[in-house]
KEKOLDO-215820 format. One record per residue (C-alpha): x, y, z; residue in one letter. Coordinates in nm, 4 decimals, padded with zeros to 6 digits. Layout:
% residues N
<rec><X>X</X><Y>Y</Y><Z>Z</Z><res>A</res></rec>
...
//
This chain:
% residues 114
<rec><X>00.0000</X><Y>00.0000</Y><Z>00.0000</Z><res>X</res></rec>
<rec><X>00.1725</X><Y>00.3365</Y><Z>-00.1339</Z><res>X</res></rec>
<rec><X>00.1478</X><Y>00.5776</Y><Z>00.1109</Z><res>X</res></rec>
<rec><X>00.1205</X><Y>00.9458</Y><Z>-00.0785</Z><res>X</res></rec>
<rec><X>00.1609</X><Y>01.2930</Y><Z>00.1376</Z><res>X</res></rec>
<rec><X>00.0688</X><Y>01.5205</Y><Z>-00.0097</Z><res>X</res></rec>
<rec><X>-00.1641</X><Y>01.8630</Y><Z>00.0339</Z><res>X</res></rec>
<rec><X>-00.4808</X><Y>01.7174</Y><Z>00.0432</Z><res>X</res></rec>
<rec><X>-00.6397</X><Y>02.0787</Y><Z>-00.0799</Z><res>X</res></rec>
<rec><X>-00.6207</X><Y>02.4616</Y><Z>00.0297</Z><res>X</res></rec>
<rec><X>-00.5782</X><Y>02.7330</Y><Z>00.0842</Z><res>X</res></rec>
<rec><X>-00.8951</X><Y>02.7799</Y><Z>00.0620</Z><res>X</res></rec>
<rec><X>-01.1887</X><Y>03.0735</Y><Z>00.2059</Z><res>X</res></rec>
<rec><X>-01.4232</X><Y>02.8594</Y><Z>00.4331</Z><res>X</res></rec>
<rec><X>-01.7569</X><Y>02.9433</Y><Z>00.3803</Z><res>X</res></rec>
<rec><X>-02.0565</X><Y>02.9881</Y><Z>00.6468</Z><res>X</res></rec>
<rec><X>-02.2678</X><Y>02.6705</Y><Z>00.5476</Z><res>X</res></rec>
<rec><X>-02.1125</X><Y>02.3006</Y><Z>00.5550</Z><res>X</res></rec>
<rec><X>-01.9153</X><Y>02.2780</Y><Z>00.2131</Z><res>X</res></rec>
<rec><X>-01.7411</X><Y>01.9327</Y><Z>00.1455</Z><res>X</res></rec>
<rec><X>-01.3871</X><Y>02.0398</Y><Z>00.0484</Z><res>X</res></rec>
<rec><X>-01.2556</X><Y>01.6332</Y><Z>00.0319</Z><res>X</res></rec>
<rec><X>-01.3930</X><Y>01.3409</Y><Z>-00.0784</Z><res>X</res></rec>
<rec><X>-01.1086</X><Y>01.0309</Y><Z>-00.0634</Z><res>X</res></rec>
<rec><X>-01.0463</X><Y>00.8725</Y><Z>-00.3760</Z><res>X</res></rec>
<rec><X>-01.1698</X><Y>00.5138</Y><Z>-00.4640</Z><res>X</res></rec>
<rec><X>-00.8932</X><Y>00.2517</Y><Z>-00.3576</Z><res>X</res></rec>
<rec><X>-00.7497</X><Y>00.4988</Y><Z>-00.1284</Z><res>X</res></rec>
<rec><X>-00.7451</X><Y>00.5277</Y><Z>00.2846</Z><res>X</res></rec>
<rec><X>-00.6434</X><Y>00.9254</Y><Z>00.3591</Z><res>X</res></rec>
<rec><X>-00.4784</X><Y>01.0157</Y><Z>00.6780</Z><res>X</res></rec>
<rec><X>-00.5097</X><Y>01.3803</Y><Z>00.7942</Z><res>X</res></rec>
<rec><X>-00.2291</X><Y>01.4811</Y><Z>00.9413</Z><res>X</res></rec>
<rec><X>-00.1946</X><Y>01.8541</Y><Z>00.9390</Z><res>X</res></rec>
<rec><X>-00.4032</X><Y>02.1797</Y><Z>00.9263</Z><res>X</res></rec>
<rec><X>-00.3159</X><Y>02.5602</Y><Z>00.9308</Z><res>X</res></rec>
<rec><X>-00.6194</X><Y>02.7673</Y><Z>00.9566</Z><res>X</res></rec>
<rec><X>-00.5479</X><Y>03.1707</Y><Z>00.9163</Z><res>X</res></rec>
<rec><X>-00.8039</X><Y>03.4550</Y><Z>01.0494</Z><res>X</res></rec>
<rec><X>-00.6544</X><Y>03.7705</Y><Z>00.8732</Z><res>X</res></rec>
<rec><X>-00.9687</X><Y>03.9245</Y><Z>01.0108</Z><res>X</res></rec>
<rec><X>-01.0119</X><Y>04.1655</Y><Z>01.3217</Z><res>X</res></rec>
<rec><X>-01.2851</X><Y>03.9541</Y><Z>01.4436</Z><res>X</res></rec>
<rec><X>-01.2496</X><Y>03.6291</Y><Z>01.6338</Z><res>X</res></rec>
<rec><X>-01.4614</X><Y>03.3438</Y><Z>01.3588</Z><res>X</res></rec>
<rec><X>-01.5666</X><Y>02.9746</Y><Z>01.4610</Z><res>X</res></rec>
<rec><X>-01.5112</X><Y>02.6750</Y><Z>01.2358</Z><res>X</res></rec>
<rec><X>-01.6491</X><Y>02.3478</Y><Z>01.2043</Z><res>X</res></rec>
<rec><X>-01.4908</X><Y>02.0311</Y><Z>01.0961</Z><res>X</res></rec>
<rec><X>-01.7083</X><Y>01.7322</Y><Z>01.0144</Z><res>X</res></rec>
<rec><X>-01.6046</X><Y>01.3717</Y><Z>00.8697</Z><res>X</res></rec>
<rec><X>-01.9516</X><Y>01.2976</Y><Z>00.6725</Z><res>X</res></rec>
<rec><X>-02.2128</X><Y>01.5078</Y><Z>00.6520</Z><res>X</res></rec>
<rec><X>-02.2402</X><Y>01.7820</Y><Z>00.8669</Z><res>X</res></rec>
<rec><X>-02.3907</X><Y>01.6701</Y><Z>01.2120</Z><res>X</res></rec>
<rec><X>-02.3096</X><Y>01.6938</Y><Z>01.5955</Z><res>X</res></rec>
<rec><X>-02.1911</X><Y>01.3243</Y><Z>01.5702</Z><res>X</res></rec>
<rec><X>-01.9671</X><Y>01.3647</Y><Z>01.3168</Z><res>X</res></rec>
<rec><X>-01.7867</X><Y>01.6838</Y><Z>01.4166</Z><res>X</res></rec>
<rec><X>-01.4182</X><Y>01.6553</Y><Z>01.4855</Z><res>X</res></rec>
<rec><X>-01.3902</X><Y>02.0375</Y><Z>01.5841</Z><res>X</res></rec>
<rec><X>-01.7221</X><Y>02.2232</Y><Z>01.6794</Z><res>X</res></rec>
<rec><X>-01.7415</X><Y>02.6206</Y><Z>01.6550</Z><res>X</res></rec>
<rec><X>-01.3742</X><Y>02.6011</Y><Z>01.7495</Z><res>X</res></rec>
<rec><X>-01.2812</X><Y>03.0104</Y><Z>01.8042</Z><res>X</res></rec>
<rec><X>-00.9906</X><Y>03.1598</Y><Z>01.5742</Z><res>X</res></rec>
<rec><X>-00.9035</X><Y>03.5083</Y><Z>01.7372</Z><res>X</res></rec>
<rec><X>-00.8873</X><Y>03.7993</Y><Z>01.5400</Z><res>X</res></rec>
<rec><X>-00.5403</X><Y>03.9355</Y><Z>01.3905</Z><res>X</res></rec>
<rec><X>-00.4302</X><Y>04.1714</Y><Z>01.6028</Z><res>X</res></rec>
<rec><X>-00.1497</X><Y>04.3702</Y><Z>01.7534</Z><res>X</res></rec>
<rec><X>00.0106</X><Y>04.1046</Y><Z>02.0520</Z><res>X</res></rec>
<rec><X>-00.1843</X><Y>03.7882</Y><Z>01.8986</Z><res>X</res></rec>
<rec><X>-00.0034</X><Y>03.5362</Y><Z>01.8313</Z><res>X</res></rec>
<rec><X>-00.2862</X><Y>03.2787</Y><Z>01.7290</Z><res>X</res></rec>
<rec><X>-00.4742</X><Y>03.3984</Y><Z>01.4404</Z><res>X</res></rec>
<rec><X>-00.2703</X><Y>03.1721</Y><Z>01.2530</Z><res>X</res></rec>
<rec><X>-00.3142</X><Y>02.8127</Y><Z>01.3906</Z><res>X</res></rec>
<rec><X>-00.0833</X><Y>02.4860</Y><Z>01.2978</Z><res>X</res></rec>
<rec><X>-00.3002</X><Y>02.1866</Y><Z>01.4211</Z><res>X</res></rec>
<rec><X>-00.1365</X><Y>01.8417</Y><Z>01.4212</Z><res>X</res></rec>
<rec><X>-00.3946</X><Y>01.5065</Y><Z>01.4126</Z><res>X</res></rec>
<rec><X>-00.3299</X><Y>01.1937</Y><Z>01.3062</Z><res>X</res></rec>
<rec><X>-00.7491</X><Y>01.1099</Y><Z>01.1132</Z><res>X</res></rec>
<rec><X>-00.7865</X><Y>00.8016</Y><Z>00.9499</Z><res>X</res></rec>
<rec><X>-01.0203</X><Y>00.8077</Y><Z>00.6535</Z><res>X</res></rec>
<rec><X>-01.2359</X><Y>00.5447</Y><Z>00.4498</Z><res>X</res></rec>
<rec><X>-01.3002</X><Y>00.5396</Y><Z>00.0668</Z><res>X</res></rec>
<rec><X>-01.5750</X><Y>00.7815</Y><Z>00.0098</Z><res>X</res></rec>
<rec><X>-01.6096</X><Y>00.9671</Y><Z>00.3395</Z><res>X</res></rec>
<rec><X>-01.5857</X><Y>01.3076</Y><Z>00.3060</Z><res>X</res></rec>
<rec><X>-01.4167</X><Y>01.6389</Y><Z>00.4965</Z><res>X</res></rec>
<rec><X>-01.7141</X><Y>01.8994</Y><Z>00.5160</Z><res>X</res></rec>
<rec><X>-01.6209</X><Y>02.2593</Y><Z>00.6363</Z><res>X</res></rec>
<rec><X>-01.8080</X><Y>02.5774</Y><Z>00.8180</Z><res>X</res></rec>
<rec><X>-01.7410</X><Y>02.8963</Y><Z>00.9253</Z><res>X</res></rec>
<rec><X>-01.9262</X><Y>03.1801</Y><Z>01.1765</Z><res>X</res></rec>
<rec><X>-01.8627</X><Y>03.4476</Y><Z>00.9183</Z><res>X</res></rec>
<rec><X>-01.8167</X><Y>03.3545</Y><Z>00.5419</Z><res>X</res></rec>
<rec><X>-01.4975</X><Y>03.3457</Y><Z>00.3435</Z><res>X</res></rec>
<rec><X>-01.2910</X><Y>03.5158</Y><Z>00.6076</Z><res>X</res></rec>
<rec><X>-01.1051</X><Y>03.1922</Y><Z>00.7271</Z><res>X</res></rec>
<rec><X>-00.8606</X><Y>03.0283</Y><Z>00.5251</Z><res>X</res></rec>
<rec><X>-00.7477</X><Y>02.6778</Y><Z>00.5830</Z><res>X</res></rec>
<rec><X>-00.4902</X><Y>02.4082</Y><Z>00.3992</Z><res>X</res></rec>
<rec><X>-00.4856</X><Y>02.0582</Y><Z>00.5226</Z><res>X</res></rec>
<rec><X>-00.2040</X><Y>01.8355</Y><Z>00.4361</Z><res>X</res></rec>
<rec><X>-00.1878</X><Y>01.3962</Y><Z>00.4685</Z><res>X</res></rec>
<rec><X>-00.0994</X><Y>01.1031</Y><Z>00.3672</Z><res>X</res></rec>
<rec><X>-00.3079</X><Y>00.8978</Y><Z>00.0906</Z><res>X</res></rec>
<rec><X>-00.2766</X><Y>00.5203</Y><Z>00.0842</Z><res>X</res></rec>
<rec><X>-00.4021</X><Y>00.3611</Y><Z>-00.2140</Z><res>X</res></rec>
<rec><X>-00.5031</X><Y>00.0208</Y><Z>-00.1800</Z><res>X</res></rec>
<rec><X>-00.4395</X><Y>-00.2993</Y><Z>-00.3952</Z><res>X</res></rec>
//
């Protein structure tokens, strides 16, 4: 089983209603491994990180606060280190508390099977 890192998408603008921004491949387990989220805003802004469809079960992060950019902040820019296995199919949906302001790249590993 080839094991692939790679950026699995991003940057991208998170908007305000669940988007699916990764869908694994046929064949393929994903690992997530890595996100950096960025609030250039001068607002604090939730996300929300589901595996599947959008739902309080499925959540991984739940209105989880960015703070705003600001003079003395040091985490408007966040580097978050997991270790998510993921089956064929299932897919990453996103959401923020104010749209497009967010910006978010996740990076992992994608085994393909066979």
């Amino acid at each position: 089983m080839p094991r692939i890192p790679k950026r699995l998408f991003g940057p991208i603008q998170v908007a305000t209603g669940p988007t699916t921004v990764y869908t694994v491949p046929a064949l393929t387990k994903t690992i997530l491994r890595y996100l950096r989220i960025n609030n250039p805003s001068a607002a604090a802004v939730t996300l929300t990180i589901s595996i599947g469809a959008d739902a309080a079960a499925s959540r991984i992060m739940d209105a989880y606060s960015i703070p705003a950019k600001a003079a003395g902040v040091t985490d408007s820019a966040r580097d978050l280190f997991v270790y998510l296995p993921m089956e064929a199919g299932e897919i990453l949906t996103l959401s923020a508390g104010a749209n497009n302001v967010l910006t978010i790249a996740v990076g992992g590993d994608e085994c393909v099977l066979g």
